[in-house]
N, C-alpha and C positions, 0 to 999 in steps of 0.2 A: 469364659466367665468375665462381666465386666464388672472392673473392681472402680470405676469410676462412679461419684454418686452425685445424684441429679440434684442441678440446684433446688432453694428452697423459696417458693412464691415468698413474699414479703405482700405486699401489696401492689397498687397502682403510685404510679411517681407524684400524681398528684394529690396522696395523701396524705404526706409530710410536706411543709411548709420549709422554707431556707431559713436557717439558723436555728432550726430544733432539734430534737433528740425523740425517739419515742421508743418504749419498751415492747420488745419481740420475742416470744416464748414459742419454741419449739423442744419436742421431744424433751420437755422437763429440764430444757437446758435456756437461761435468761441470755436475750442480747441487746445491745443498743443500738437501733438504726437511728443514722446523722443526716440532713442533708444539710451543706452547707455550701457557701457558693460554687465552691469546687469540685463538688458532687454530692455523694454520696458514701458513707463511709459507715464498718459496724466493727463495736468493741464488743467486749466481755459485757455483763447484762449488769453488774456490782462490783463496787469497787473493791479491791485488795485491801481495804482497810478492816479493823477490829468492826467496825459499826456493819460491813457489806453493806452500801449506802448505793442503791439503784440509781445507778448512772443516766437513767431517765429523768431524773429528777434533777442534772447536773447543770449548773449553771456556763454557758453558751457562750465563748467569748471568740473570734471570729475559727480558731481551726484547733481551739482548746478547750478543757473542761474544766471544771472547776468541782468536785467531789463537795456534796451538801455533808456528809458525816464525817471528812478528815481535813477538808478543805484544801489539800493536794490538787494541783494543776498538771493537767497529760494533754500530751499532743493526742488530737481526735487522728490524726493519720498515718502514725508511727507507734502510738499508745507509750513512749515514751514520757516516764514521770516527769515533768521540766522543774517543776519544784523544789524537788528532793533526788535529784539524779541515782543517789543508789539505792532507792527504791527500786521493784519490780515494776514492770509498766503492765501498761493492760494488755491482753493478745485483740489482739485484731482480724476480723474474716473479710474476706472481698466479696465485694458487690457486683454487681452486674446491671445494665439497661437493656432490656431487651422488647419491643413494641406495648411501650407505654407503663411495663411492671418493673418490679424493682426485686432481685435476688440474691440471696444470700447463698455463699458456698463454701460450704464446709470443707 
């Protein structure tokens, strides 16, 4: 039995721009694909906050977020709250490059 489970297509790399965010729905579950200079990188799909404020819509500042509904600042590549440290951070999934596509894994 393989209990390993097969990445998930995202798209092509060149369908996200450097320094934006775009929202990614799979299996009824929300994520956030990043690319920024230093890659590529995917959080949780909403923020931890009362509002759940889609982190698609988060303001981009070089390897941080900026939550539109709490205004809480997280590192995009740790998901670490920098703002408010004992806060929860966001979970984070790993990406992948693989001929030309961009993947998420679960």
């Amino acid at each position: 039995m393989n209990n390993e489970i097969e990445p998930i297509l995202v798209g092509e790399i060149d369908d996200i721009e450097v320094g934006t965010v775009e929202d990614f729905e799979h299996e009824d579950n929300n994520f956030a694909i990043y690319r920024l200079d230093t890659g590529f990188f995917s959080t949780q799909g909403n923020c931890n906050c009362e509002d759940r404020a889609p982190l698609s819509e988060a303001e981009i500042d070089g390897e941080e977020l900026e939550c539109v509904g709490c205004s809480n600042t997280y590192s995009i590549v740790s998901g670490d709250c920098i703002s408010q440290p004992e806060l929860d951070g966001l979970r984070i999934y790993d990406i992948t490059e693989e001929d030309g596509n961009i993947y998420l894994n679960l």
